[in-house]
C-alpha positions as MATLAB code, in Angstrom:
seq = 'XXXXXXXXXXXXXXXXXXXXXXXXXXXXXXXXXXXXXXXXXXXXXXXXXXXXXXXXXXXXXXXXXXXXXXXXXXXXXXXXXXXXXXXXXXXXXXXXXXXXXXXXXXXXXXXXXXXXXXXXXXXXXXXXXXXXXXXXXXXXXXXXXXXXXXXXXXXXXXXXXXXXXXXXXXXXXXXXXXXXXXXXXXXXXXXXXXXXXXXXXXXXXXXXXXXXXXXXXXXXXXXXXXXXXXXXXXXXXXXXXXXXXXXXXXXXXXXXXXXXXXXXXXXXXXXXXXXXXXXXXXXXXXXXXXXXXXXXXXXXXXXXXXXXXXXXXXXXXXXXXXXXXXXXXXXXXXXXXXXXXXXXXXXXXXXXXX';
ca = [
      25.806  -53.778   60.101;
      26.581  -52.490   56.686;
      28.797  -49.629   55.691;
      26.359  -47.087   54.372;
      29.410  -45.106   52.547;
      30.008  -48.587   50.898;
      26.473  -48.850   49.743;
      26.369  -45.509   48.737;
      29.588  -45.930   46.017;
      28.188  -49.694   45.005;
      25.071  -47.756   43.630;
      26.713  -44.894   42.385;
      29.140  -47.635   40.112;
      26.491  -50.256   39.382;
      23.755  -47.615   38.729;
      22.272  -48.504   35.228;
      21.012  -45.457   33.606;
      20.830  -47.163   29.761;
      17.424  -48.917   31.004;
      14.808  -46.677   29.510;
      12.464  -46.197   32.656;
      13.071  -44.573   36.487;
      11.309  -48.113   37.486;
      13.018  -50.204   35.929;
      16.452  -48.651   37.121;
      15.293  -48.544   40.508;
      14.037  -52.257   39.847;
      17.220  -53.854   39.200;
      19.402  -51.531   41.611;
      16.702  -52.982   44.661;
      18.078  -56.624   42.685;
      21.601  -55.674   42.751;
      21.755  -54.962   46.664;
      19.627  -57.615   47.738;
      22.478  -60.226   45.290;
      25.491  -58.185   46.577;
      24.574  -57.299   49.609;
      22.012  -60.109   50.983;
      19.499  -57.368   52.006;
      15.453  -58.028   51.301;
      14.274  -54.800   50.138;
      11.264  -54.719   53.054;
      13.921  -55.204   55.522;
      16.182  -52.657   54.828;
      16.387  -49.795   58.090;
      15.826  -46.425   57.630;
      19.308  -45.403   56.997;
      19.554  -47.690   54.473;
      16.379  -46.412   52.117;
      17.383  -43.274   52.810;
      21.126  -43.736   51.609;
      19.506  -46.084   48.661;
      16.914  -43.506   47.711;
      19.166  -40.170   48.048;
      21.930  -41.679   45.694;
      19.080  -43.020   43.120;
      18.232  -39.296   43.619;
      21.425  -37.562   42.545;
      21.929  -39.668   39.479;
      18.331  -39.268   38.431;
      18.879  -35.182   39.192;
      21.863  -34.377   38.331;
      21.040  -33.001   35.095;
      17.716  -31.410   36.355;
      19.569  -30.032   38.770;
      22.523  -28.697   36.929;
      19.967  -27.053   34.119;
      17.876  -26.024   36.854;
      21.226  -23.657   38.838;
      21.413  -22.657   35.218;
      18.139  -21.229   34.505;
      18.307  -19.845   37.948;
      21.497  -18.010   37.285;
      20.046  -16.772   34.056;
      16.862  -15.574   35.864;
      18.648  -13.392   38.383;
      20.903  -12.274   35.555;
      17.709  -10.900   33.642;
      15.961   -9.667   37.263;
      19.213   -7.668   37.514;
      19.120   -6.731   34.110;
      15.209   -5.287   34.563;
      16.282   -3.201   37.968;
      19.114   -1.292   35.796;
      16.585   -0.413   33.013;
      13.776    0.388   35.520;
      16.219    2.155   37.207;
      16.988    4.588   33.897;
      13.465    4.470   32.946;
      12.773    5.896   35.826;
      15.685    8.471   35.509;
      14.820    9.553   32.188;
      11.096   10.105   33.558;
      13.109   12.438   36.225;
      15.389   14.564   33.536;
      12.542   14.907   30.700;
      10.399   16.819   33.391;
      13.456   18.801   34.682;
      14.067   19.591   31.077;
      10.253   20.815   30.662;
      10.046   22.405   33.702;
      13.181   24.733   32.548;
      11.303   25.570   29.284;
       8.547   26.757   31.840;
       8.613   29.811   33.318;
       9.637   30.050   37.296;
       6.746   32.208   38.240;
       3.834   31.106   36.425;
       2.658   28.944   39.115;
      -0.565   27.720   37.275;
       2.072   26.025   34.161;
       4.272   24.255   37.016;
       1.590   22.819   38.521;
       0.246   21.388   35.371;
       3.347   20.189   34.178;
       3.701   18.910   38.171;
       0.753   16.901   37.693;
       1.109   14.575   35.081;
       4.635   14.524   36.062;
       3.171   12.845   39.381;
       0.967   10.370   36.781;
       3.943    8.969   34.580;
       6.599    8.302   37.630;
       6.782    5.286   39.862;
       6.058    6.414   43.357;
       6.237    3.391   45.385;
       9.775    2.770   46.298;
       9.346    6.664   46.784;
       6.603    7.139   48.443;
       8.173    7.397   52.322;
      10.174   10.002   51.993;
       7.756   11.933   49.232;
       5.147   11.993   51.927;
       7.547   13.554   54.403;
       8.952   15.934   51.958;
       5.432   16.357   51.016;
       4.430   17.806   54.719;
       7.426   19.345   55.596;
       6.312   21.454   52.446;
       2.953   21.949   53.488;
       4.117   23.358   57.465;
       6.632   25.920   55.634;
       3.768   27.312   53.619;
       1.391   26.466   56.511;
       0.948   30.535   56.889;
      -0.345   31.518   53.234;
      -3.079   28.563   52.635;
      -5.586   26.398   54.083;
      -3.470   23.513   56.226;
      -5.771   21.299   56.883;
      -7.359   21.241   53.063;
      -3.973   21.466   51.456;
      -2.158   18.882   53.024;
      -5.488   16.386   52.521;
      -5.606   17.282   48.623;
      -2.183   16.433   48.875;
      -2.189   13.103   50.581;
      -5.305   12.024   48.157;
      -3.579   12.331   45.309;
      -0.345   10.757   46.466;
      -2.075    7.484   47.566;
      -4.326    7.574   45.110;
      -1.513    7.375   42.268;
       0.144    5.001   44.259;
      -2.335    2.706   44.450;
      -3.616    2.777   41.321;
      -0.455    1.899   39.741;
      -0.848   -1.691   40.556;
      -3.048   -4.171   41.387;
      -6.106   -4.009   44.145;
      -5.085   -5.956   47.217;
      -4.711   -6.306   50.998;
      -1.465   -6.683   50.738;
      -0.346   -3.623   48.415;
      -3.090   -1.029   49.818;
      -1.965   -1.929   53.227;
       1.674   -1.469   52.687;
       1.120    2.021   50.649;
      -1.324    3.311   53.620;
       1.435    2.577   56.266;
       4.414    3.798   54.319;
       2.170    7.027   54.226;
       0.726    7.700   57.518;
       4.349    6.578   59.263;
       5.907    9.275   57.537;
       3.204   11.200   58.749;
       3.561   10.274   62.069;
       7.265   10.466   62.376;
       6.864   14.126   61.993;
       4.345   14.337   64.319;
       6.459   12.147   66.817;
       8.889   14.899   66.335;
       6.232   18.058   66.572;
       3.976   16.240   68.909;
       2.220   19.857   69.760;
       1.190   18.908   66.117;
       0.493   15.512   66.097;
      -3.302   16.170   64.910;
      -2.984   19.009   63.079;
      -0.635   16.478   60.780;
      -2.496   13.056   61.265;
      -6.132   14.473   60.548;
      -5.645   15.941   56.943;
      -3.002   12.898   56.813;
      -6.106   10.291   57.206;
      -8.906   11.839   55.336;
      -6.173   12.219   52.229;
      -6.017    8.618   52.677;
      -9.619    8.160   52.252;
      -9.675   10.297   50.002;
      -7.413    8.302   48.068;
      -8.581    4.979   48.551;
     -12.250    5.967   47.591;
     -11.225    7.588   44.205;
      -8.726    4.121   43.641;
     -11.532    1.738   44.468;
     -13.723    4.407   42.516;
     -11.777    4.397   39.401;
     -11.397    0.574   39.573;
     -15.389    0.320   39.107;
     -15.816    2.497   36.345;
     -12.942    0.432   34.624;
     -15.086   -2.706   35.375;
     -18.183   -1.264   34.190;
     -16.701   -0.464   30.693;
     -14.228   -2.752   29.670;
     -14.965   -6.329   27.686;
     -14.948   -8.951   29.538;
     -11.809  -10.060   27.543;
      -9.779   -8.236   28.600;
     -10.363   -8.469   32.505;
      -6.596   -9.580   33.226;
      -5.668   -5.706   32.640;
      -7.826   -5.534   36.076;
      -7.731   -7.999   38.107;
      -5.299   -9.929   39.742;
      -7.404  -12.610   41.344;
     -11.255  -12.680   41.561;
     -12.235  -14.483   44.932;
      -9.425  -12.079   46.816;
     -10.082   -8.698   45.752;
     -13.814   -9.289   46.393;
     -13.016  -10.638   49.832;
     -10.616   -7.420   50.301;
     -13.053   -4.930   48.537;
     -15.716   -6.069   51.524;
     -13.565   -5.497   53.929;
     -11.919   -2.067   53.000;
     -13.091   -0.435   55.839;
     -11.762   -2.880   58.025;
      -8.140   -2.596   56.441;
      -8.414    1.059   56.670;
      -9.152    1.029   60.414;
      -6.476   -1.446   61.429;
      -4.064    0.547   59.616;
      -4.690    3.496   62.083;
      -5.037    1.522   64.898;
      -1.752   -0.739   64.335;
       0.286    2.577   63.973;
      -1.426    4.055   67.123;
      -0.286    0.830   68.563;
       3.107    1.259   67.960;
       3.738    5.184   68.384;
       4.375    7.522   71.264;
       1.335    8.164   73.592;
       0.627   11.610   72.385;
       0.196   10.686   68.610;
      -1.224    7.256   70.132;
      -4.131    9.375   71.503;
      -4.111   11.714   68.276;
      -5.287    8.786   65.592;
      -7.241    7.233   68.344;
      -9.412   10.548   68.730;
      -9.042   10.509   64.530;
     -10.527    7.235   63.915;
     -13.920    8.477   65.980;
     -14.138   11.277   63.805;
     -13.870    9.843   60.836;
     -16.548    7.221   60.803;
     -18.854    8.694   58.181;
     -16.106    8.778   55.871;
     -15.450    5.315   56.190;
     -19.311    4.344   56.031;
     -18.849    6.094   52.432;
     -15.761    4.289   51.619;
     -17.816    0.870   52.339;
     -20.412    1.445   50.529;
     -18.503    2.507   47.625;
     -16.600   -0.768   48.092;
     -19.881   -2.809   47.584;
     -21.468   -1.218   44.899;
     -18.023   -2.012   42.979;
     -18.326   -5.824   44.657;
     -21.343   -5.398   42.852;
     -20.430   -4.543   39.314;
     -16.925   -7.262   39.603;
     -20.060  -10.111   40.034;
     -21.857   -9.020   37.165;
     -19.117   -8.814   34.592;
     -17.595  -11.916   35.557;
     -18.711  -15.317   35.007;
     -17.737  -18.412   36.951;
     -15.987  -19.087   33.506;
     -14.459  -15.964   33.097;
     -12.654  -16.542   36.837;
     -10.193  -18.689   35.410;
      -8.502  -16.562   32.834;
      -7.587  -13.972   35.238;
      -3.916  -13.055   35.019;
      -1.489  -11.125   36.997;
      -1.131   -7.320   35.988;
       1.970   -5.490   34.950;
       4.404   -5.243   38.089;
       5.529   -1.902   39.031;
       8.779   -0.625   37.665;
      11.551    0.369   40.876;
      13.564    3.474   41.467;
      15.234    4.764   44.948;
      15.925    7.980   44.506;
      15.880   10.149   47.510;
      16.214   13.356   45.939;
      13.637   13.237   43.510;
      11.033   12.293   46.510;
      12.020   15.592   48.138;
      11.410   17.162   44.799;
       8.133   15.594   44.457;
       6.936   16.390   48.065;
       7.148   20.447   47.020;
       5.675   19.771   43.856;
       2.808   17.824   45.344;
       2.058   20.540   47.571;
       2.030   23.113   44.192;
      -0.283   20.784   42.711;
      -2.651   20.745   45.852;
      -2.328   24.261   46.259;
      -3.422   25.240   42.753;
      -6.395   22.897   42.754;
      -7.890   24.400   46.348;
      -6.891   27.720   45.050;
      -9.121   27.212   41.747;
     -12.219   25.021   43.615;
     -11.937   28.138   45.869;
     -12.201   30.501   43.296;
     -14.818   28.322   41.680;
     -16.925   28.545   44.679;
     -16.700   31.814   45.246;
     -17.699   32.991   41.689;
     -21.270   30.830   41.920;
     -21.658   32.565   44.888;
     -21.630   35.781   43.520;
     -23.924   34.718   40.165;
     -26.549   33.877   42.912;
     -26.171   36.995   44.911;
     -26.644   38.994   41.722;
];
């Protein structure tokens, strides 16, 4: 029986790598055993290829491979590199809009929430968006006495997911991820205030919707309007967000019903009762869905399939404090918009009494 360590250091030392091609090395080493060590290459055993075939390995690879841990410490040199700038990117987003909002003054409630508004456009939500939801509600209960709840807290919860989504690209994966971030937050405080478990859910769900519908919404117009050339800005890949975009209300269903799945009985029964309510709503938000199915087959080619590239990732921050921050402010912005569409209403019906 041969001495496979044996074999393995005969390779490594006869090994020829001035011959100019991996065959031919591998031709003469198969040579150079069979000479030295009387073995017919078809009748070596398995733990001879394999010892044979892993040495040829290293000494073919060992460059590769030492270029390759290179590149690979480089790469997670520059990945840690792009979380530090995101990182003050994102901070310097957070202390240009403290700075503005101290210009501002404290009571004019109209200038905040403008100011509040495209603040919640330029910042990066995502690695945010748990505890921004919670703050977000918590928020809405403490003014729960002096405005509309219900109305409020789903104004609220559209606009949230609907600058969360929109932010990146269009697909199962990201939409479902940003719903459930959402509604758990949701439904840990409901789990904790289960008297309130609907009150919270309901407006929770249909700000959801709400936010989905203007997301896929936007995305159509976009399509509709934008040269073909420049469909990478869009679309991250063709086949799957027209698979997903058919299926939206399906996502947006087992979202509730996973959660139900995995919470306490009395919010269980909550988004159970939720999801019969709300099937009009998602009728709308399939439809919608189609039509934009619609438009993505028009403006795209078979050709024009291939060019589609990846869209910009999403910059990261974790920063607690500003989520609490932006929960309030959320609420402001909400508050100011029912307030006005309020107001709005209530001044045409006036003209028409007059």
């Amino acid at each position: 029986m041969i001495d496979i360590e044996k074999l393995q250091r005969d390779i490594k030392l006869s090994y020829n790598k001035e011959l100019k091609t991996i065959e031919e090395r591998v031709e003469e080493t198969a040579a150079h055993v069979n000479k030295e060590w009387g073995i017919d290459p078809n009748s070596l055993s398995t733990a001879e290829i394999k010892t044979i075939v892993s040495t040829i390995l290293e000494l073919e690879t060992k460059s590769l491979h030492d270029e390759l841990e290179l590149l690979v410490a480089q790469k997670e040199k520059i990945e840690r590199e792009i979380e530090r700038k995101s990182h003050q990117l994102q901070e310097t987003k957070y202390k240009l809009f403290d700075a503005m909002e101290a210009v501002l003054d404290a009571s004019d409630e109209e200038a905040l929430s403008k100011l509040h508004q495209v603040k919640l456009q330029a910042i990066d939500l995502f690695d945010i968006l748990e505890e921004t939801v919670e703050s977000t509600i918590i928020a809405a209960l403490e003014k729960e006495a002096d405005i509309d709840f219900d109305e409020m807290l789903k104004e609220a919860i559209k606009e949230l997911s609907f600058e969360a989504i929109k932010e990146g690209s269009l697909n199962t994966v990201r939409i479902r991820k940003i719903l459930s971030s959402i509604l758990q937050s949701a439904i840990n405080i409901a789990e904790a205030d289960p008297v309130k478990a609907k009150e919270i859910l309901a407006p929770t769900i249909k700000g959801l919707r709400g936010g989905l519908y203007l997301s896929i919404e936007r995305f159509k117009q976009r399509l509709a309007y934008m040269p073909v050339e420049a469909k990478h800005i869009l679309i991250e890949d063709y086949d799957t967000i027209i698979e997903d975009l058919n299926a939206s209300d399906v996502l947006f269903m087992q979202v509730i019903q996973t959660k139900a799945e995995e919470s306490s009985e009395p919010v269980k029964e909550a988004l159970t009762q939720i999801q019969k309510e709300i099937k009009f709503d998602i009728e709308e938000l399939l439809r919608l869905s189609k039509e934009t199915v619609g438009v993505m087959r028009e403006r795209f080619s078979e050709a024009a399939k291939s060019a589609l590239k990846k869209g910009s990732n999403m910059l990261r921050s974790d920063t607690a404090k500003e989520a609490k921050r932006m929960g309030v402010q959320i609420v402001g912005v909400a508050k100011t918009a029912l307030g006005s569409a309020i107001k709005t209403a209530k001044d045409v019906m006036e003209k028409k009494k007059s």
